[in-house]
N, C-alpha and C positions, 0 to 999 in steps of 0.2 A: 369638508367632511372626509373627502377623501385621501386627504393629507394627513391629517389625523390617523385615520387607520396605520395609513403606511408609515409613522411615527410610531404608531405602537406596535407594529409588526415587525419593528426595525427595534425595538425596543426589548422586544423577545425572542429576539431573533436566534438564538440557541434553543430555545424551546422548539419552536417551529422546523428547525434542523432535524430534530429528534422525531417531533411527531407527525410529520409530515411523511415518510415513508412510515409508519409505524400504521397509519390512518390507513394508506395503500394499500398495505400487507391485509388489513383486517376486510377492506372494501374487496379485493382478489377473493378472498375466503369464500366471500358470499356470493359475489358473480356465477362464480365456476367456469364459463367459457373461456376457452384461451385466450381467443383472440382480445375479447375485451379485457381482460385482465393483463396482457399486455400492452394496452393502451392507457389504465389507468395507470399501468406499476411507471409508464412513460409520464405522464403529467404525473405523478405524487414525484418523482425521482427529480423531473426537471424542475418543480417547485421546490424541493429543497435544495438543487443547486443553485438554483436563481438568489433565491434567500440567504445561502450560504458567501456567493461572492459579494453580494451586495454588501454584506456586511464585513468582510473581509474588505473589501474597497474603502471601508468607511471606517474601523477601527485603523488597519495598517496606515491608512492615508494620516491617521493624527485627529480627525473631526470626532472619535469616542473614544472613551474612556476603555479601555484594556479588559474590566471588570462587568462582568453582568450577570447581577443578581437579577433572577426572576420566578422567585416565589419557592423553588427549589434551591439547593446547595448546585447554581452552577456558576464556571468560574473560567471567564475569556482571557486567556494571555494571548498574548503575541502568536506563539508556534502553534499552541489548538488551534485558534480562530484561520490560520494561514491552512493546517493540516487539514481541519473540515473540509474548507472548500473544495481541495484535492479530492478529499475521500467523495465527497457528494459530485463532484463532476466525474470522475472515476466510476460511480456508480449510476450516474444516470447511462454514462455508456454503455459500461454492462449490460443494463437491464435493457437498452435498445438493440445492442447486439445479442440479445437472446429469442428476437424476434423469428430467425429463422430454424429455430430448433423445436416450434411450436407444434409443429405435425407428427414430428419423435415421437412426442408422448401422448398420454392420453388428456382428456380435459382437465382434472383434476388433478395430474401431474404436476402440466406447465401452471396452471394457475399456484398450486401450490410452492413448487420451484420460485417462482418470480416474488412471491410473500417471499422466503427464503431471504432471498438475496437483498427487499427492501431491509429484513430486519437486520441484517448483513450490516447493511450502510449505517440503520438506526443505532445501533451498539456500540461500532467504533467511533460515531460521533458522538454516543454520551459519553462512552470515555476517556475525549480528548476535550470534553469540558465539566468534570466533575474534577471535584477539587478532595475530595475525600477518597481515603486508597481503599475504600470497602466499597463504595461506588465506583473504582475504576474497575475494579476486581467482577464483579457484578457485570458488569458494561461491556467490558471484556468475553466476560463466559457466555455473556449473550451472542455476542455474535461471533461465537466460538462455537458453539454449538448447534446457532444456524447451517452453518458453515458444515458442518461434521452432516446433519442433518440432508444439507444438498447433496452432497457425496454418495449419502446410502438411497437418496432419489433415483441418482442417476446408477446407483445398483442391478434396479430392476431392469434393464434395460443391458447393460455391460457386470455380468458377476463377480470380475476382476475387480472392479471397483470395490466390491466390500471390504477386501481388504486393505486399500485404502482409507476405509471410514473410521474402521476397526483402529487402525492407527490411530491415524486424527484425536481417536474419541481415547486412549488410552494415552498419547502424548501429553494429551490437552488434559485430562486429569492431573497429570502429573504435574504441569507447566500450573493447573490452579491449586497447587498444595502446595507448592512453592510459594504461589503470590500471598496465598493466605498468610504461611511461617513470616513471609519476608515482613506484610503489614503489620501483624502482632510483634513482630521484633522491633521494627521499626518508632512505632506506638509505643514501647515499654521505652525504648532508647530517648527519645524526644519528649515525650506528653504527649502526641497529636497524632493523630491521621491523615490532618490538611498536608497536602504534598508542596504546597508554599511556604509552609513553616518549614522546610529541611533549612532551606538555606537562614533563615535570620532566627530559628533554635539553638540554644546551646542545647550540644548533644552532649548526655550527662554519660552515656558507653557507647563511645565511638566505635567502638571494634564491632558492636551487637549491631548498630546503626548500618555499619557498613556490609556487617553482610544481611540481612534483612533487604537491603536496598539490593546487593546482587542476586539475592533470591528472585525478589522481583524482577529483574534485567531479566532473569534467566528464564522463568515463567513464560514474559513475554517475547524472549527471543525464539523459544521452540515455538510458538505462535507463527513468528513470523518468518520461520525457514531459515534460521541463522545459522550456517554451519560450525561446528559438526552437529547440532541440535536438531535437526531439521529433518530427522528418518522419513515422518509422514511424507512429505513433499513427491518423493519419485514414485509412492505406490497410491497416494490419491490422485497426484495429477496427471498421470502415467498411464491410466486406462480411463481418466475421465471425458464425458463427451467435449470437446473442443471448444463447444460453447457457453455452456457453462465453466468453463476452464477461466474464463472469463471473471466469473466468482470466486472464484479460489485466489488462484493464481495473480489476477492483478489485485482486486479487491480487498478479498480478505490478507493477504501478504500485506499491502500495503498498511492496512488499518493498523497490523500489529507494530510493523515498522513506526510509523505515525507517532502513537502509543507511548515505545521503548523512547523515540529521543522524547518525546516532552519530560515524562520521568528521568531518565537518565538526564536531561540537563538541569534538572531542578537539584539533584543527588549528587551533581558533581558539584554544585556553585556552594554545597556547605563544607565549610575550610575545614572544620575535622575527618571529614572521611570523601573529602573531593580527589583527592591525590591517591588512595585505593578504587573509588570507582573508573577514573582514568586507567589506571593502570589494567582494571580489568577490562573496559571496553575496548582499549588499545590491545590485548592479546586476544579476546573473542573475535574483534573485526580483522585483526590479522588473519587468522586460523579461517574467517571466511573468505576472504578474499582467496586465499591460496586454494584450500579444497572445493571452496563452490568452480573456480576457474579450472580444477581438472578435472572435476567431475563432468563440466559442461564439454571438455574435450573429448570425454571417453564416452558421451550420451550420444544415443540411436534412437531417438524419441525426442521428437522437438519440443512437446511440453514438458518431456524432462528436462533437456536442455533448456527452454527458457527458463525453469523452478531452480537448474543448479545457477543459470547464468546469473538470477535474481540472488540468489545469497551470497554471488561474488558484490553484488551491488550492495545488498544488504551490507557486507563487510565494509567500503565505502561508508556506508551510513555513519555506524559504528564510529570507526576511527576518524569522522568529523565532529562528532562527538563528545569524543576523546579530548580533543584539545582546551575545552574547556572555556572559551573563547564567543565573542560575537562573530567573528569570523566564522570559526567551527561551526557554532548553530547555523549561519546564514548557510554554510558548505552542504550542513546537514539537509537544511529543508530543500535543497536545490538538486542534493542525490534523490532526495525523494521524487519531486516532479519528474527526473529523468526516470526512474524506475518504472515511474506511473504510463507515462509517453511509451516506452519501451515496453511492456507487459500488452497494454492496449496494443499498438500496432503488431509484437508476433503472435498473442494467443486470437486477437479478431483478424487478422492477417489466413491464421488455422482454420481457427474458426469456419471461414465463407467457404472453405472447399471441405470440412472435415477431415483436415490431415491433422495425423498424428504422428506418422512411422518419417524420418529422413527421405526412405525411399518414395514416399506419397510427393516428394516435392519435386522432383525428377519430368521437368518440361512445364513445371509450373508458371513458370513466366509467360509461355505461351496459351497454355487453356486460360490460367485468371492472372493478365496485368497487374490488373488492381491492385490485388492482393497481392501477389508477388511486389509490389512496388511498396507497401504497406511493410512485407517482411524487411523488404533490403532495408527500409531507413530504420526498422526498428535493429536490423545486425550493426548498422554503420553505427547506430550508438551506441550501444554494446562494444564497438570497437573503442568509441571515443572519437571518433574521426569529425575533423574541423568542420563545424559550420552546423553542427548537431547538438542538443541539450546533453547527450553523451560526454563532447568535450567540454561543454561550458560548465558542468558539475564538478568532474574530475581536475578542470585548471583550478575552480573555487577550491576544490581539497588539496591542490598543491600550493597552489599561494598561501593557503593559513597553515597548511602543514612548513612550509620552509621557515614563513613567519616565524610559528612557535620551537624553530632546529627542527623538528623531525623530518628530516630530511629520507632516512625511512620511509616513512608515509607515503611519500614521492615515489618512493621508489615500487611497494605497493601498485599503487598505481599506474604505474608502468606497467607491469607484472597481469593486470588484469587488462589493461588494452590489448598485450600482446595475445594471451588468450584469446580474447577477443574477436583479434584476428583470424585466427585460425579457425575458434565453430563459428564464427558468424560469415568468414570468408567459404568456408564450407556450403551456408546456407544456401548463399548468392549463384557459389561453384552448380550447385543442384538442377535451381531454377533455370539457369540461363544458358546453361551449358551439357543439360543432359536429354536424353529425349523423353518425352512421358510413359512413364509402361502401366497408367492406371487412367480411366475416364474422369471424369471431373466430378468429382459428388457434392459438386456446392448446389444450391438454389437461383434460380431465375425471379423475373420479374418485379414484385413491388417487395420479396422476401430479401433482394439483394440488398437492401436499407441497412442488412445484419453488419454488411460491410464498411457503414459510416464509422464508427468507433476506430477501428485501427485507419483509415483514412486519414480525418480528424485526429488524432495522435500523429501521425506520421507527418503530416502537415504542420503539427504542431510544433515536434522536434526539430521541423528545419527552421521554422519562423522564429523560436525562442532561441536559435544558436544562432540567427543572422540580426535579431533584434531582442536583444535581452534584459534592457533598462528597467523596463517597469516593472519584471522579475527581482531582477535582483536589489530593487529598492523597496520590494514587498516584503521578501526574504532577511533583508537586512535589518527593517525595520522591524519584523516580527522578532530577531533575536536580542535587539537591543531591547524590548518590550518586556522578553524576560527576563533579561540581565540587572532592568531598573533603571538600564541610562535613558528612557523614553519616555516621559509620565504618559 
C-alpha cells in the first residue's frame, strides 16, 4: 500500500512541487505565530525539495519519461525538472535561514513574510514546468510579485526600502508587457503557445517570431538582474534586511534566471529565428558580464555587491546559452548551481551577523568564524578559484565556448574571475585583516541554525569542485533531454 502511494506521488510529482509550498503558505496564514509558521514554512519547503530531487533523480537517471502530464497543462523536460530542484532546495534554505529574523518583526509580519517566500518558490516552479507561455507568464507574475510584496514588508521596518519595491513593482510591469507582446507575437508567428512547438514549427514570420521571443528574454531578464536591465536590484536589495535578502537576492534572482535559459533554449533550437536569438543573448550576456563586474568593483554594500556580482554570473548564464549546443545548456545549468551556492553562502554568510555596509565586515573573521568562512568560499567562487563550483562552471563555459570558436567567450570569462579577484579579494582583505569597529549583531543559541544555509552552500561549493561527476551527468543529461538526443 505504501508503495503505491509513493508511485503515485512520484507520479505527480510536479504537482506536488507546486502545491506543497502553496499548502504552507495558506497553513502560515492561519497559524499567525511566528515561530510555528516557521516551522511549518520548514517542513512544507523541505517536502517539496525532497519531492523535487527525487524526481529529478529519477527522470535525469533515464528510469521516466521527460513528460508529465498530470491533470493540468504541465510539461517535465530535462532543464525544468533539474532547475526545480535547485529552486526547491534553494528555497527550503531560505526559508530556514529566515529563522533568526523572527523577533524583527511582529507575528503577523514573519508569518506573513515566510507565506511570501513559499509562494516565491511555488511560482518559479510552475513556470519551469508549464508548457504554455500564458501559464509561464502567470507563474512568473506570481512570484514576481511575491517578491515585490516581501520588499514593501520589510518597508516597515527600513523606509529605504520602499523605494526599492517601488522599483521592483514598476520594473516588473514593464518586464510583464513585454512577455504579454512577446507571447501574442509569438502565437501569431507559429499557431501555438506550447513553448515545445518553437523548435519543430514552421515559423510562417520569423522576423515577428524572433522578436516576440526577445521580448520575452527581455521580460525575464529585468526579473532576473541581467545587466544593464537590472535598476531594481541595488535599491531593493541595498537597504533590504539581510535576511530576507536571502528571498530576493538568491531565490527569486535565481527563479528568473532558471526561467530565461529553459525559454531561451527552446527559442534558440528553432532554425529560423535560432541564429538572432543567439546573437542577442550573446550581446546581453556580454553587456552583463562586463557592467555587473564593475559595478561590483565600485559597490560599498555587500548586498549590492553580491546583486551586481550575480549579474556578472547572470551574464555567464547567458552566453552559455548562447551557444546553442548540449554543451552550452549542460554549461548553462551548471552556472546556475554555482550562482545558487554562491548567493546562499554571502547573503546567509550576511545574514548571521546583519551586515550590510563593507565596513560592518571589518574583524569579522574573528567575532563570527563561521560566517566569515561561509563569505570566503562564497568570494573564492566568485573568483573562480580551483577546487570551487566557481571554476568548475566557468571551465564548462570555456570548454564549449572554445568548442563552438568563441574563443571570446573565454576571454569573457576571464574578464570576470579577474574582477572577482579584486571585490571578493577585498571581502576576505576586511575580515581577516582589519580590526572590528562594530559589536556583533548576529544571534545566539538555537537562532544560530539561521547560519546552516550559507554553511551547507559553502560546503557545498567545495565538495562539487572536488567531486563533480554526478553533477555534471545530471546537467548533461538534462540538456540532451531537450535537445531530443535522450528519449
Amino acid at each position: 500500500m505504501t508503495a503505491a502511494y509513493v508511485d503515485l506521488a512520484r507520479a505527480h510529482a510536479p504537482l506536488l512541487m507546486i502545491m506543497a509550498p502553496l499548502l504552507g503558505a495558506a497553513l502560515m496564514l492561519i497559524t499567525g505565530a511566528a515561530r510555528v509558521s516557521w516551522l511549518v514554512a520548514c517542513v512544507a519547503a523541505a517536502v517539496g525539495a525532497y519531492v523535487s530531487i527525487d524526481f529529478a533523480a529519477i527522470v535525469l537517471s533515464g528510469f521516466a519519461q521527460p513528460v508529465a502530464e498530470v491533470g493540468v497543462s504541465l510539461f517535465a523536460d530535462g532543464v525544468g525538472v533539474f532547475a526545480a530542484a535547485l529552486i526547491s532546495l534553494t528555497g527550503a534554505f531560505a526559508v530556514l535561514g529566515v529563522g533568526a529574523s523572527l523577533k524583527d518583526g511582529g507575528e503577523s509580519a514573519s508569518s506573513l513574510a515566510l507565506a511570501l517566500m513559499l509562494c516565491v518558490v511555488a511560482g518559479w516552479t510552475g513556470a519551469l514546468f508549464a508548457r504554455d507561455l500564458i501559464a509561464i507568464i502567470v507563474a512568473v507574475e506570481t512570484a514576481w510579485l511575491a517578491s515585490v510584496a516581501l520588499v514593501m514588508l520589510n518597508a516597515q521596518r527600513e523606509r529605504a526600502a520602499l523605494n526599492g519595491a517601488l522599483r521592483m513593482l514598476s520594473w516588473g510591469g514593464v518586464g510583464a508587457v513585454f512577455m504579454l507582446l512577446g507571447a501574442g507575437m509569438i502565437a501569431r508567428a507559429t499557431g501555438a503557445f506550447a513553448i515545445d512547438a518553437l523548435p519543430l514549427a514552421h515559423i510562417r514570420m520569423p522576423n515577428l517570431a524572433a522578436a516576440g521571443a526577445a521580448l520575452v528574454m527581455i521580460g525575464l531578464a529585468l526579473k532576473g538582474g541581467v545587466a544593464p536591465l537590472h535598476a531594481w536590484c541595488g535599491a531593493a536589495l541595498g537597504r533590504l534586511s539581510t535576511t530576507y535578502a536571502l528571498g530576493i537576492g538568491a531565490l527569486g534572482v535565481l527563479g528568473a534566471l532558471c526561467v530565461l535559459t529553459r525559454f531561451a533554449a527552446y527559442a534558440i533550437a528553432a532554425p529560423e529565428i535560432g541564429g538572432a536569438i543567439s546573437l542577442a543573448l550573446a550581446v546581453l550576456g556580454s553587456a552583463s558580464v562586463i557592467i555587473g563586474s564593475v559595478q561590483a568593483v565600485g559597490a560599498r554594500n555587500l548586498l549590492r555587491l553580491t546583486a551586481y556580482a550575480g549579474a556578472s554570473q547572470a551574464g555567464c548564464v547567458l552566453l552559455s546559452v548562447a551557444l546553442g549546443s548540449p554543451a552550452g545548456f549542460a554549461a548553462a545549468l551548471m552556472q546556475l548551481v554555482a550562482f545558487a551556492a554562491t548567493a546562499l553562502a554571502l547573503y546567509g554568510g550576511a545574514a548571521a551577523g546583519r551586515v550590510q555596509s563593507l565596513e560592518m565586515l571589518d574583524g569579522y573573521g574573528q567575532r563570527a568564524p563561521l560566517a566569515s568562512a561561509a563569505i570566503t568560499v562564497g568570494a573564492l567562487s566568485l573568483m573562480g578559484a580551483p577546487l570551487t563550483i566557481g571554476f568548475l562552471a566557468r571551465w564548462r563555459l570555456v570548454e564549449a565556448g572554445v568548442g563552438a570558436g568563441w574563443w571570446w567567450a573565454a576571454g569573457l570569462v576571464i574578464v570576470a574571475s579577474l574582477a572577482g579577484v579584486f571585490y571578493g579579494g577585498r571581502l576576505v582583505e576586511r575580515m581577516y585583516f582589519r580590526r572590528a569597529n562594530a559589536p556583533y549583531a548576529g544571534d545566539g543559541g538555537v537562532w544560530r541554525v539561521a547560519l546552516a544555509p550559507a554553511l551547507i552552500a559553502a560546503i557545498a561549493a567545495i565538495a562539487i569542485g572536488l567531486a563533480p561527476g554526478f553533477l555534471l551527468r545530471a546537467a548533461a543529461t538534462a540538456s540532451l533531454m531537450l535537445t531530443g538526443l535522450v528519449a
